[in-house]
C-alpha positions in Angstrom: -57.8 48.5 -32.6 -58.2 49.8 -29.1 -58.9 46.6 -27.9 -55.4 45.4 -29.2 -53.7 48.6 -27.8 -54.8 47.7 -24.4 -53.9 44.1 -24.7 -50.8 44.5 -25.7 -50.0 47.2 -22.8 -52.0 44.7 -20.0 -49.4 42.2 -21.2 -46.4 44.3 -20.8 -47.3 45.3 -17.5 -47.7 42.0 -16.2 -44.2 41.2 -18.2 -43.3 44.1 -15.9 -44.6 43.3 -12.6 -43.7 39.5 -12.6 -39.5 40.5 -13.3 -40.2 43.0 -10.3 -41.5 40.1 -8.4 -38.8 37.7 -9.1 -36.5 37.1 -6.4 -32.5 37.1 -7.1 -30.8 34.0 -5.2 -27.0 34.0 -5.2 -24.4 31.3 -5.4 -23.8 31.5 -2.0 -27.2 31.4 -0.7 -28.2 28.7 -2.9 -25.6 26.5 -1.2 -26.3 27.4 1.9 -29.6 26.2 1.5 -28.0 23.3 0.1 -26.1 22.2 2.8 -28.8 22.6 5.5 -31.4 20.3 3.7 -29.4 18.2 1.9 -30.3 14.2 3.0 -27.1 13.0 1.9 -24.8 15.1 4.3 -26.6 14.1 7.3 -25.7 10.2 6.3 -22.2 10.5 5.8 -22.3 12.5 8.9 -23.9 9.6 11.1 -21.6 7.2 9.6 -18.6 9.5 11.0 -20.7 9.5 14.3 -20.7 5.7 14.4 -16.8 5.3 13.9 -16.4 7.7 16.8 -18.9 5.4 18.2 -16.6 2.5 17.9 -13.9 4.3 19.3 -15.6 4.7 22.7 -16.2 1.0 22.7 -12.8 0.1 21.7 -11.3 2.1 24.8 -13.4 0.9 27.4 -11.4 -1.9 27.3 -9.0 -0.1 30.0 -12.2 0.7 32.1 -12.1 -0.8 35.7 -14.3 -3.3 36.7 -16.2 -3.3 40.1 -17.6 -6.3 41.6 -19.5 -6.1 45.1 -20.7 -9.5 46.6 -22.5 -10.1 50.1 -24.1 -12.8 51.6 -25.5 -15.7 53.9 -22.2 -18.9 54.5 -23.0 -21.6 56.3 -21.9 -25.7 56.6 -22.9 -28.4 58.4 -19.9 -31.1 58.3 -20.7 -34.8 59.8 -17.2 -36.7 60.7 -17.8 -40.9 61.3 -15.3 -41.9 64.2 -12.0 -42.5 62.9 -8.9 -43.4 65.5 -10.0 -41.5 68.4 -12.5 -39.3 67.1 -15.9 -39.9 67.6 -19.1 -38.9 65.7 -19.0 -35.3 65.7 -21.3 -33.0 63.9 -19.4 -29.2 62.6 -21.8 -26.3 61.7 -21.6 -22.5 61.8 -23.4 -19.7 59.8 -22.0 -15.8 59.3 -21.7 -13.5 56.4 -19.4 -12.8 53.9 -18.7 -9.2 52.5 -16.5 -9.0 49.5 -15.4 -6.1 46.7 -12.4 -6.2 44.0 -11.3 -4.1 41.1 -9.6 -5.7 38.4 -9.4 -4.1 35.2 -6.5 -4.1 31.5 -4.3 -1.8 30.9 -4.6 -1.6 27.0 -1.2 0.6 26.6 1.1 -2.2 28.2 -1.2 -5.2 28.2 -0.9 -5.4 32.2 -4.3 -7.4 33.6 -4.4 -6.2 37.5 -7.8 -7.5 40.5 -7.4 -6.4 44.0 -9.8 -8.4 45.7 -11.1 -7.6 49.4 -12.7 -10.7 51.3 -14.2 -10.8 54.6 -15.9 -13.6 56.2 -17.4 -14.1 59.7 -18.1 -17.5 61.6 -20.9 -18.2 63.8 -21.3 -21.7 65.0 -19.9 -24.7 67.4 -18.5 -27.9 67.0 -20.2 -31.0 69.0 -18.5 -34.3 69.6 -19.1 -37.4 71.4 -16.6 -39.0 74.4 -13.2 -39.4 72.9 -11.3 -42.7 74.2 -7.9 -43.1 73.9 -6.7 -46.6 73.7 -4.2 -47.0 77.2 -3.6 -51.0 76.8 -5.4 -53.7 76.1 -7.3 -54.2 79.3 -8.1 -50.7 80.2 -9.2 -47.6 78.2 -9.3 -43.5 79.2 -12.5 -41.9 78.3 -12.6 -38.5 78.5 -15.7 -35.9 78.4 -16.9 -35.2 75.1 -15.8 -31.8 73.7 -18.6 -29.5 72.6 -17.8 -25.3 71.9 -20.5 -23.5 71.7 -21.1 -19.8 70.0 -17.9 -19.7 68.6 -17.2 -16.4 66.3 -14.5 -16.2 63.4 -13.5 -13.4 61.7 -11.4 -14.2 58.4 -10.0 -11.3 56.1 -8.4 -11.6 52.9 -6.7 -9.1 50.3 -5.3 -10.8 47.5 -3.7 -9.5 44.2 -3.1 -10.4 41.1 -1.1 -9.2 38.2 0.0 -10.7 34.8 2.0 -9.5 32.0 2.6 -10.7 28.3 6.0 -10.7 26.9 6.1 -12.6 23.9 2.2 -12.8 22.4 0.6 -9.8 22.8 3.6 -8.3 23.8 3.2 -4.8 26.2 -0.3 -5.2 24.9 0.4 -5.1 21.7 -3.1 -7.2 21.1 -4.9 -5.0 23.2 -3.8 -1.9 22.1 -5.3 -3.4 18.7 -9.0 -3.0 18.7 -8.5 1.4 19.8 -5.8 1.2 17.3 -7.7 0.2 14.4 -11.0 2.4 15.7 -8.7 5.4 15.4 -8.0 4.0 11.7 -11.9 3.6 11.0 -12.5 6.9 12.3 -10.2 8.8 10.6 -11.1 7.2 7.4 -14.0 8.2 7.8 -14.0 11.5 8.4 -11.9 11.6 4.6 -14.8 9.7 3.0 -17.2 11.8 4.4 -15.1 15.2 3.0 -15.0 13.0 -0.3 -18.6 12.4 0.1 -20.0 15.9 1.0 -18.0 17.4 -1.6 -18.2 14.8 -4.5 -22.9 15.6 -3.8 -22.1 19.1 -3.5 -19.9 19.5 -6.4 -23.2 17.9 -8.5 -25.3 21.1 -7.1 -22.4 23.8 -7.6 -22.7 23.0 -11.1 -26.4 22.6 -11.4 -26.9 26.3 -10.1 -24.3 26.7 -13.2 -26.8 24.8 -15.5 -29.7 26.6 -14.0 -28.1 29.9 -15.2 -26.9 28.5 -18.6 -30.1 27.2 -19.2 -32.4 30.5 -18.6 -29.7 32.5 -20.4 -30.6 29.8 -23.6 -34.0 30.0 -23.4 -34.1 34.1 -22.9 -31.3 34.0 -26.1 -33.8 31.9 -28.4 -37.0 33.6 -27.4 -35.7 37.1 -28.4 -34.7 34.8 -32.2 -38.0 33.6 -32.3 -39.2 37.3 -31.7 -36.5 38.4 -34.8 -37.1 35.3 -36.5 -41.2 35.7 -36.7 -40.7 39.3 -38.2 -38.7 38.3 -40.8 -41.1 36.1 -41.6 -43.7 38.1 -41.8 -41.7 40.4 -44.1 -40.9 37.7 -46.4 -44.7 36.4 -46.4 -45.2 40.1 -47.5 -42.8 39.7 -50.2 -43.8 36.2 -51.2 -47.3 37.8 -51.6 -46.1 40.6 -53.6 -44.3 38.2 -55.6 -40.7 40.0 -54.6 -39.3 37.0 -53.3 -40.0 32.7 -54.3 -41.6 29.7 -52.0 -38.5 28.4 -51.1 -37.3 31.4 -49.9 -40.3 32.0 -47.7 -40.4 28.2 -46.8 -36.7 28.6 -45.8 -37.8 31.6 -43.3 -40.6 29.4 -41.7 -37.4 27.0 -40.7 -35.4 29.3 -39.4 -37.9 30.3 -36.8 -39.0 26.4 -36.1 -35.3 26.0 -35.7 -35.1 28.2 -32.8 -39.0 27.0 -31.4 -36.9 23.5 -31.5 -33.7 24.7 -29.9 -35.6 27.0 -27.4 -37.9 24.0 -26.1 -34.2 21.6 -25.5 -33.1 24.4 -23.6 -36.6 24.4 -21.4 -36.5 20.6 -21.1 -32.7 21.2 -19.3 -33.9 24.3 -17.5 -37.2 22.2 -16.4 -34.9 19.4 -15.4 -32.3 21.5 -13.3 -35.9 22.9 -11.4 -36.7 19.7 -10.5 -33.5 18.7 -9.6 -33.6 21.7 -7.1 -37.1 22.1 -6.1 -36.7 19.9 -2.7 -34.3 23.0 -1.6 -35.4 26.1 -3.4 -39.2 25.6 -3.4 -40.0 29.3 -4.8 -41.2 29.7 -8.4 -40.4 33.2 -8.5 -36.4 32.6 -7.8 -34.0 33.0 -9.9 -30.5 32.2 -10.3 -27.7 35.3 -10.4 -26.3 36.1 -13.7 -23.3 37.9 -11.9 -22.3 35.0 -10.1 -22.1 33.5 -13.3 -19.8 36.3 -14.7 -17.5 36.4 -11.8 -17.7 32.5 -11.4 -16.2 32.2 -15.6 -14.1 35.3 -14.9 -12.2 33.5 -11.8 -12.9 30.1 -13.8 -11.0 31.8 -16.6 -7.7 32.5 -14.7 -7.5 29.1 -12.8 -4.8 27.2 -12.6 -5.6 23.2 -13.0 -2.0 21.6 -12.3 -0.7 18.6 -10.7 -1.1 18.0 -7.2 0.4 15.0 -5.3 -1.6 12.0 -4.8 -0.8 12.3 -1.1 -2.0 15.9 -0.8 -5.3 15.0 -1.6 -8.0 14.1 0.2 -8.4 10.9 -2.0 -4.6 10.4 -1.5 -4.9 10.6 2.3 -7.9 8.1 2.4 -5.7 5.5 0.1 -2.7 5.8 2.2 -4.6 5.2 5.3 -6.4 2.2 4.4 -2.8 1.1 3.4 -1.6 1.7 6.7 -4.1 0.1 8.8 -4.0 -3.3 6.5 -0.3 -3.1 7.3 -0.8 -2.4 10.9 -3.8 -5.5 11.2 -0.8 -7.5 9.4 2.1 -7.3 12.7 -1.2 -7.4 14.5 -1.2 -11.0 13.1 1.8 -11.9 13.0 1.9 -11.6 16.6 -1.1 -12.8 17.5 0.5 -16.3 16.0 3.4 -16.3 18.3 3.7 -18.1 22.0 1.9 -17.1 24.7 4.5 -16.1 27.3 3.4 -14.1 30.2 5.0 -12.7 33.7 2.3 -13.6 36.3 2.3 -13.1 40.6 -0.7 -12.7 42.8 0.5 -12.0 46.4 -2.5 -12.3 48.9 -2.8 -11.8 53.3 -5.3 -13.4 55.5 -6.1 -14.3 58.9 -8.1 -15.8 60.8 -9.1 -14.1 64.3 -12.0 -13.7 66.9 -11.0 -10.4 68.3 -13.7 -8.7 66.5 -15.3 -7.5 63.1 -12.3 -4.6 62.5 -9.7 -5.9 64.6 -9.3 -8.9 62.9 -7.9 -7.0 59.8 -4.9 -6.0 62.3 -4.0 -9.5 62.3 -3.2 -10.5 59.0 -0.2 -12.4 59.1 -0.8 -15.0 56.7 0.8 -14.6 53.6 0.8 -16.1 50.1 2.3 -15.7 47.0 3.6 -16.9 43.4 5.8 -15.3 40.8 6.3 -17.2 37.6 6.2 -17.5 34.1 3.1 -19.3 32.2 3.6 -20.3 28.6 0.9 -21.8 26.3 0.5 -22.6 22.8 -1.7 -23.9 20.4 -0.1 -27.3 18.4 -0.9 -27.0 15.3 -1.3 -23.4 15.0 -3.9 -23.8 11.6 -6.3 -21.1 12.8 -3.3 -18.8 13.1 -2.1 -19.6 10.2 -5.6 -19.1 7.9 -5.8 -15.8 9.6 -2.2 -15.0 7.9 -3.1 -15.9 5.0 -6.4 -14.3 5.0 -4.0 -10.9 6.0 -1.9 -11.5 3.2 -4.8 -11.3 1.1 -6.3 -8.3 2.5 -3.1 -6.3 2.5 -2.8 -7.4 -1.5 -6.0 -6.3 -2.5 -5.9 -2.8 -0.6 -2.7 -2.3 -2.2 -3.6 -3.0 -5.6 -6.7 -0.5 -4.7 -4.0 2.1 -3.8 -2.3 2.0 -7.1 -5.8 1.8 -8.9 -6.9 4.9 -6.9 -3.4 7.0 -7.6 -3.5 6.0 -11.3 -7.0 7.0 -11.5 -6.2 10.4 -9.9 -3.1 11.2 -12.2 -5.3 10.5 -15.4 -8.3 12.3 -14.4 -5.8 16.0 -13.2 -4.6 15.2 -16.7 -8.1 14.8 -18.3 -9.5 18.1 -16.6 -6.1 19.8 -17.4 -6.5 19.2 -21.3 -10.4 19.6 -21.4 -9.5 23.2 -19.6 -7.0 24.4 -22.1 -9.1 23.2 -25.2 -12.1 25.0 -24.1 -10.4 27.8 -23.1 -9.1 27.8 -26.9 -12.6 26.4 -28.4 -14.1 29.9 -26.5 -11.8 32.0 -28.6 -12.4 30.6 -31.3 -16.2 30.5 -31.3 -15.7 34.5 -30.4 -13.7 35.0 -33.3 -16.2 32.7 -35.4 -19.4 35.0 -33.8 -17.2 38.2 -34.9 -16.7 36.5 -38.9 -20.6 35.6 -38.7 -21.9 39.3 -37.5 -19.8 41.4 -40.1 -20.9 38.6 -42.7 -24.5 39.4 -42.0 -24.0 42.7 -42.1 -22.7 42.5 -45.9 -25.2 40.0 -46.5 -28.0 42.6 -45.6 -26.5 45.2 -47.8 -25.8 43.0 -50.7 -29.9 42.1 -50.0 -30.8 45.4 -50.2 -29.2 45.7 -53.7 -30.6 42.8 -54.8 -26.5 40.9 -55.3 -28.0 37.8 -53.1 -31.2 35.9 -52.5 -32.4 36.4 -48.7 -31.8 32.6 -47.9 -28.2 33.5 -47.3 -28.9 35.9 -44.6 -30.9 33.4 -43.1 -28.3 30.4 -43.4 -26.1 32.8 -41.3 -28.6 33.9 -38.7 -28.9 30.1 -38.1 -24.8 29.8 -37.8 -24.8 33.1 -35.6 -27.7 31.7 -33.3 -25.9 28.1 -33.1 -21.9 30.0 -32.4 -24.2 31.7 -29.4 -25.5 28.6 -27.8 -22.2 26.8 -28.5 -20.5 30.0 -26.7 -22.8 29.3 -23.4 -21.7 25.8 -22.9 -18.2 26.4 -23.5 -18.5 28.6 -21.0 -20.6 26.6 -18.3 -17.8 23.4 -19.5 -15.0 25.8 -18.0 -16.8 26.6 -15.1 -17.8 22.7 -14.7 -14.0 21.6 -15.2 -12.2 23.7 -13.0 -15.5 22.4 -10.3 -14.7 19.0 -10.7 -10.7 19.7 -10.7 -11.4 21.0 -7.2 -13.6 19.0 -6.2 -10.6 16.0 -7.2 -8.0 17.7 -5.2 -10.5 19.5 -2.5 -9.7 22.8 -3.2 -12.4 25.5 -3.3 
């Protein structure tokens, strides 16, 4: 008996000590754990980093390009006599230095390139006796010409500037590929708020679950505890010969009944563990019951009504894919028009032997064009595929707009009818629990008297045990549908 005695009081003590140990981890915490480990997140996150990405790349389109050049000329021209001219033989080496800018302007579709040029001559020029015919008995020879260590110096700027008018009008072209990057990349910081939320939502509820689920399994082990008394009294009595088999049979079931129910709600609670064990490795943690009371409280008094499609984050993401099909459409449509463009290039040279720098000074010579230059594809077939192809496009993410707005509308309207049913299913089962308890208690007085055979009082424990658990996932189903409302219209 002693032995027993100090079983029984080891065990409590441990009961004791392992409650003290168990750590208490609240909503908040939880997520916060949630949000700095979850996999998920840091996707959608690099997928927002790679639209911005594309955004860079779209706009270095206006960057300014820089060339540099520098090197060895040199020619070596051989003339045959021709007329007066005899064989003469042309050669010179130097250097030429060059740099130029050029560069788009994406904004107005302007394409600009300054080039600098200078080249420098080092050579001579040497040519036989050159005769001139006098009349047909005599001829003038003169000496042959020959320059020696001749030095050039030839400058150059030159411009050059060309503007669209008709295709790709003011850069209309150009301006497409940022354009549409700033489309990508705000869609895609939407879908990644639709993202994040939509994988966080699933783990706001679970932490929900995990509470439901230990509150079951703590509710049926205190039945099993009442459950296994009762059956011991009504062995007693079966033995005494107070009460029949079936009775006691019927007493056996009603604590396998809550064994049964108690192990589905540890199959749920061992699934929600496992479900969160990559974040919250701890055994000893445990989820806060007040959250859960303040959560249904607030969960309680919400409001699920309609908000505009274009209010949502859903909404915003539909409308603008819708806009950047349309935008890629005039993008098309010009793209399939003449190319009509303003050009000019203006450019100065000279060509001087006063030396390296001074030779800039005398840059008289000048050049220039200003025109129009038209081209045009006959035919026009690739153009007019790519229409059709945009046609197609902006069809189909229309039709996805309408799909995503009805889809929105029914589900606000789903949530808003599952919320006021449970709300009223809740009040019910309350009222149903409060009929069950005050039927028990007559049923145990009436038992007492001998009026009913104790199978009744069982039957109703069962009904009172099942209203309970039915009362925990009404609750956890209001606290799950006003989630998932706010997760639909990304409110929190």
């Amino acid at each position: 008996m002693l032995t027993k005695i100090i079983i029984i009081l080891f065990a409590i003590y441990s009961s004791v000590f392992a409650q003290r140990r168990e750590t208490i981890l609240t909503y908040d915490k939880y997520m916060e754990r949630i949000e700095s480990l979850i996999p998920e997140m840091k996707l959608t996150a690099s997928i927002e980093s790679n639209a911005y990405n594309d955004l860079i790349r779209a706009k270095s389109s206006g960057d300014v390009k820089f060339d540099l050049q520098a090197g060895a000329i040199g020619t070596q021209n051989y003339f045959e006599q021709y007329n007066f001219l005899p064989q003469s033989t042309f050669r010179y080496n130097g250097f030429r230095i060059g740099a130029g800018f050029s560069g788009l302007i994406p904004y107005s579709g302007t394409r600009w390139a300054v080039k600098i040029q200078h080249d420098g001559y080092f050579g001579d020029f040497d040519s036989g006796n050159i005769s001139f015919p006098f009349d047909a008995t005599r001829r003038m020879v003169l000496p042959s010409l020959r320059t020696n260590n001749f030095k050039y110096y030839s400058p150059s700027i030159k411009i050059e500037i060309a503007q669209p008018i008709l295709r790709n009008f003011f850069g209309k072209l150009d301006r497409y590929p940022i354009k549409d990057a700033e489309y990508q990349l705000t869609i895609a910081k939407l879908k990644r708020m639709i993202d994040d939320n939509s994988v966080l939502n699933s783990y706001r509820k679970l932490y929900y679950q995990w509470v439901m689920a230990r509150k079951l399994v703590s509710f049926y082990n205190d039945m099993i505890k009442g459950a296994k008394d009762f059956e011991n009294r009504a062995k007693r009595g079966y033995t005494n010969g107070v009460i029949d088999n079936d009775s006691y049979q019927n007493a056996i079931r009603q604590t396998l009944k809550y064994i049964e129910a108690r192990d589905e709600a540890e199959i749920v609670l061992k699934k929600v563990l496992r479900n969160i064990r990559f974040f919250i490795p701890e055994t000893n943690t445990i989820p806060s019951e007040r959250d859960w009371n303040n959560t249904l409280k607030n969960s309680m008094n919400a409001k699920i009504e309609t908000v505009p499609f274009l209010e949502s984050i859903q909404g915003q993401m539909a409308h603008q894919l819708k806009l950047r099909a349309e935008y890629g459409m005039t993008i098309i449509k010009n793209n399939s028009m003449p190319d009509l463009s303003i050009v000019g290039n203006l450019s100065l040279s000279a060509l001087d032997d006063n030396g390296f720098f001074n030779s800039f000074a005398s840059m008289t010579n000048l050049n220039y064009f200003v025109g129009l230059m038209f081209s045009y594809p006959i035919g026009g077939r690739d153009a007019k595929a790519k229409m059709m192809e945009a046609y197609a496009s902006l069809n189909a993410v229309s039709a996805d707009y309408e799909r995503v707005n009805r889809d929105y509308k029914i589900q606000i309207g789903i949530y808003y009818d599952e919320f006021q049913s449970y709300k009223k299913m809740l009040e019910i089962k309350k009222r149903e629990i409060n009929a069950i308890v005050s039927k028990i208690n007559t049923q145990n007085e009436k038992f007492k008297q001998g009026r009913i055979p104790i199978d009744e009082i069982i039957n109703s424990k069962l009904e009172l045990a099942k209203a309970r658990a039915e009362t925990l996932n009404l609750e956890y189903s209001i606290i799950r549908t006003v989630m998932d409302y706010n997760s639909l219209v990304m409110m929190e």
